[in-house]
C-alpha positions in Angstrom: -7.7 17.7 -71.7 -8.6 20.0 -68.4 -6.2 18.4 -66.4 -2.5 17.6 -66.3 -0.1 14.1 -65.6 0.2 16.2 -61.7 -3.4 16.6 -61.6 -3.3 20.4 -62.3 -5.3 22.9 -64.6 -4.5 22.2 -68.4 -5.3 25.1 -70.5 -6.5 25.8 -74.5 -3.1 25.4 -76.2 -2.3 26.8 -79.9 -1.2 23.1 -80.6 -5.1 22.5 -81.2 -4.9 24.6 -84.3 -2.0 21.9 -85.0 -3.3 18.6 -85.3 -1.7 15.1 -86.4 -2.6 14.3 -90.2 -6.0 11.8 -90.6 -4.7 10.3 -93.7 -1.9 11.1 -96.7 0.5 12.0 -93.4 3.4 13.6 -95.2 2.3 14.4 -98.4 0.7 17.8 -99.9 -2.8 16.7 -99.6 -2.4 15.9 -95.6 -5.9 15.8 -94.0 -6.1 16.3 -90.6 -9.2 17.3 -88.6 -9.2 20.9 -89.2 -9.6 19.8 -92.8 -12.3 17.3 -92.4 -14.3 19.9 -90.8 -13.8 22.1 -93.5 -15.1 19.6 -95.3 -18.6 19.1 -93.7 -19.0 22.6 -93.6 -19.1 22.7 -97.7 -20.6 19.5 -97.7 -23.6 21.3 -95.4 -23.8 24.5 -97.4 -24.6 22.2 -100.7 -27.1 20.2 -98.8 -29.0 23.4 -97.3 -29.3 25.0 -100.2 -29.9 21.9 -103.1 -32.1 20.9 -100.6 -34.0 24.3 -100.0 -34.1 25.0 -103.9 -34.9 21.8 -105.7 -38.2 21.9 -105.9 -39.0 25.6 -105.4 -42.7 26.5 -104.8 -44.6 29.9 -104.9 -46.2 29.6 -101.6 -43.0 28.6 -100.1 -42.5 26.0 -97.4 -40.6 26.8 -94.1 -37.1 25.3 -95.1 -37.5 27.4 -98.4 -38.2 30.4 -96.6 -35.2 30.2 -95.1 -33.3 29.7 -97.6 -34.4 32.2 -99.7 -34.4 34.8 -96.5 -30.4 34.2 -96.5 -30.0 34.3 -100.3 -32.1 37.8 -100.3 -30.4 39.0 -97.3 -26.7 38.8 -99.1 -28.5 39.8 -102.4 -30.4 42.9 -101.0 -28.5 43.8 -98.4 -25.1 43.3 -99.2 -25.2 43.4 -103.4 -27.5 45.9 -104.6 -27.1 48.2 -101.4 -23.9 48.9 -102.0 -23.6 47.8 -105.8 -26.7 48.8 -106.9 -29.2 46.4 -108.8 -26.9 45.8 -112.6 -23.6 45.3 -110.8 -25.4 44.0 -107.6 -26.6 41.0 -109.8 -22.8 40.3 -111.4 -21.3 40.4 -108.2 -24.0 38.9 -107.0 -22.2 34.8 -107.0 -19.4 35.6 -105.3 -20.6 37.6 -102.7 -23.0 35.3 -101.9 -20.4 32.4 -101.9 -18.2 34.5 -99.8 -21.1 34.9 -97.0 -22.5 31.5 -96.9 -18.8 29.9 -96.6 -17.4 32.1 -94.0 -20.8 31.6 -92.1 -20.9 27.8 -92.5 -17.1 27.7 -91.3 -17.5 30.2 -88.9 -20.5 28.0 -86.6 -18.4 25.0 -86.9 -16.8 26.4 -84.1 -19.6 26.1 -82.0 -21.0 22.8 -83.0 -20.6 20.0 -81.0 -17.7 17.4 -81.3 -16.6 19.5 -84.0 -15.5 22.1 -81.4 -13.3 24.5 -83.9 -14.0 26.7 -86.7 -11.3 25.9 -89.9 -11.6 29.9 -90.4 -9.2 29.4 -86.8 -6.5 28.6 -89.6 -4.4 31.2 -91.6 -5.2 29.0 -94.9 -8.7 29.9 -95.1 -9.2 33.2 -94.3 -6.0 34.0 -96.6 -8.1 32.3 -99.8 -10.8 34.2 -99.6 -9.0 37.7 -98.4 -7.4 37.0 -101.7 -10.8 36.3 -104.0 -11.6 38.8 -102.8 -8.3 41.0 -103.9 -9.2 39.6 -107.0 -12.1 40.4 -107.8 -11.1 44.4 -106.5 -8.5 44.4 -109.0 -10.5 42.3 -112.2 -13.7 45.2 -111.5 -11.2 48.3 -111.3 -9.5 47.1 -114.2 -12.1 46.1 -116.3 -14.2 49.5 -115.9 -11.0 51.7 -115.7 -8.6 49.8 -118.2 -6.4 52.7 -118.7 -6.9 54.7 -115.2 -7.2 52.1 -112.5 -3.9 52.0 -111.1 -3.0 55.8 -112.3 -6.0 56.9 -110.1 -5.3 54.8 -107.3 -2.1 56.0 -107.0 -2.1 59.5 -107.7 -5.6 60.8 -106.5 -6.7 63.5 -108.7 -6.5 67.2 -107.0 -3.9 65.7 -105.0 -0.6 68.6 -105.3 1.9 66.8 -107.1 4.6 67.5 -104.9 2.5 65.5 -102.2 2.4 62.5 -104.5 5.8 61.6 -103.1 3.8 61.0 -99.4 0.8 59.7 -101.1 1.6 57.5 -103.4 3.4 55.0 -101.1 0.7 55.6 -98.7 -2.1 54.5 -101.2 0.3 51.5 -102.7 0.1 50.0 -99.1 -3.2 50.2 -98.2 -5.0 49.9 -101.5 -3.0 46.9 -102.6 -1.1 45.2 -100.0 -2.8 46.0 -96.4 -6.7 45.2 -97.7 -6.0 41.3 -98.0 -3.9 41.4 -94.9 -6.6 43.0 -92.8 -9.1 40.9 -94.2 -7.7 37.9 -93.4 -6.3 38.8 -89.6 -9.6 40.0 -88.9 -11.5 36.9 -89.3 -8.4 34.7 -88.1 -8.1 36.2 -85.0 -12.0 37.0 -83.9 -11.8 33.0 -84.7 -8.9 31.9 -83.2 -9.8 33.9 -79.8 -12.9 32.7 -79.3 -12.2 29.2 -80.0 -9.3 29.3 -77.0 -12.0 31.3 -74.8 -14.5 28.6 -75.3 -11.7 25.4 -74.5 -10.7 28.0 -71.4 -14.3 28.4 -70.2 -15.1 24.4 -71.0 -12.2 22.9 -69.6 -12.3 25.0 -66.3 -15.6 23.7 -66.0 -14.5 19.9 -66.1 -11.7 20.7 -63.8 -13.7 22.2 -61.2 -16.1 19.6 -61.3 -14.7 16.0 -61.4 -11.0 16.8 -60.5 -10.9 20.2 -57.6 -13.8 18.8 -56.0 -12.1 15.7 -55.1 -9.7 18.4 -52.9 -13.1 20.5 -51.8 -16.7 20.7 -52.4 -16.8 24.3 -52.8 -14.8 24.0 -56.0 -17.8 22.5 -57.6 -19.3 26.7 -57.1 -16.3 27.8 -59.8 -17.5 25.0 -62.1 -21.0 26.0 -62.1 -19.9 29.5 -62.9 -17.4 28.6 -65.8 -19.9 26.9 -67.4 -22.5 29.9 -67.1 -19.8 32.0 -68.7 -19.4 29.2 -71.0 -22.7 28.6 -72.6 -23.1 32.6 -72.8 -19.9 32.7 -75.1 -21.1 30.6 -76.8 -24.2 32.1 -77.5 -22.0 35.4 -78.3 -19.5 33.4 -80.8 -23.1 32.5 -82.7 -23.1 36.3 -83.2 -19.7 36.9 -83.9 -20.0 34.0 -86.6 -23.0 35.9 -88.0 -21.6 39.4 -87.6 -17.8 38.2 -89.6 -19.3 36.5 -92.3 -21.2 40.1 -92.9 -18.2 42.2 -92.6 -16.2 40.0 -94.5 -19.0 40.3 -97.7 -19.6 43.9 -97.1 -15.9 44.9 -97.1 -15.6 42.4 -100.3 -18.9 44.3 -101.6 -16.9 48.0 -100.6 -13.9 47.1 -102.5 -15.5 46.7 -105.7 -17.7 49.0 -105.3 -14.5 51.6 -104.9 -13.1 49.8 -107.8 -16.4 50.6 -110.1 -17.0 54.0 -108.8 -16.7 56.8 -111.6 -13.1 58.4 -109.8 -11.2 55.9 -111.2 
């Protein structure tokens, strides 16, 4: 709502991230709207892509194409740049998977009646920080089964007598602070931009069916919020994009430190 019971301003409130259960109200599989979306998102991603690959042709057709463009651009790009092409191609699923739902989730946000991306929510974000934790640990352990965590926490040609600084240093940020940051940074470039968007959106409705009843000119600020507005929105399609990436590339990094010969 723009406006409030006295007929002023209403702004974005966090209770939007908040919303009343849809059905099982009360129970541990509560489904509220935030849920639902998530939903269609996952229900989209396996539509795009049984559609674009179920009857794969050599002289592809434009839905193919782009299909395959975003499949290559997580495989090339993100895998086998940073992986190279053997561990690249193990990796290869869940990197992919990572891209494709943090994308899908991410341009909820921007879609129509939908209006709010579920990576907004701590729950998401916090899943896949932690896949992605996962699969650092199961790749450092697997190639270094005896000298993962020896070499992660005492860096060789480190002076002993400095381990007593570094080794709580590395604890922190190897193992406790790369999940955090993960997940904050896609929360919050989420969460923001979903209150900028309500902020820009709902000034625009005030402005122009409640402060023009008071003056004309009012109806100038409206047209203006919603210029801001539809350039935001244009921007979140980037941002949507550009955290999707990070979040497989820093996934990609992290096992590609766990692989790498040092450990």
């Amino acid at each position: 709502m723009a406006t409030s019971d006295d007929g002023g301003f209403h702004g974005p409130s966090i209770d939007e991230f908040f919303p009343d259960a849809i059905f099982f109200a009360g129970t541990p599989f509560e489904i509220n709207r935030i849920i639902i979306i998530r939903f269609l998102a996952m229900l989209a991603i396996i539509l795009i892509f049984w559609i674009g690959t179920r009857r794969m042709k050599v002289v592809p057709g434009r839905f193919q194409s782009i299909v395959e463009m975003g499949l290559d651009f997580a495989r090339v790009n993100i895998a086998e740049d940073l992986l190279g092409k053997k561990d690249g191609r193990r990796f290869l699923p869940l990197i992919t998977t990572i891209f494709f739902v943090v994308l899908f989730a991410n341009l909820t946000g921007i879609i129509p009646f939908l209006n709010i991306s579920s990576n907004a929510i701590i729950g998401m974000p916090l899943v896949l920080a932690l896949v992605a934790w996962f699969a650092f640990m199961y790749a450092g352990i697997k190639k270094h089964p005896g000298a993962f965590f020896k070499n992660a926490l005492f860096p060789p040609g480190v002076p002993k007598a400095l381990y007593i600084i570094v080794t709580p240093i590395e604890l922190v940020s190897t193992f406790v602070l790369r999940p955090i940051t993960l997940t904050l940074r896609l929360l919050m470039n989420m969460l923001v931009g979903h209150l900028l968007l309500v902020l820009f959106f709902s000034a625009t409705q005030f402005f122009l069916f409640t402060a023009t009843q008071t003056s004309i000119f009012y109806g100038l600020f409206g047209v203006g919020t919603l210029a801001f507005g539809f350039v935001f929105t244009l921007f979140e399609i980037l941002v949507a994009v550009l955290q999707a990436y990070v979040f497989a590339l820093l996934t990609t990094v992290y096992i590609q430190l766990a692989l790498a010969d040092e450990h």
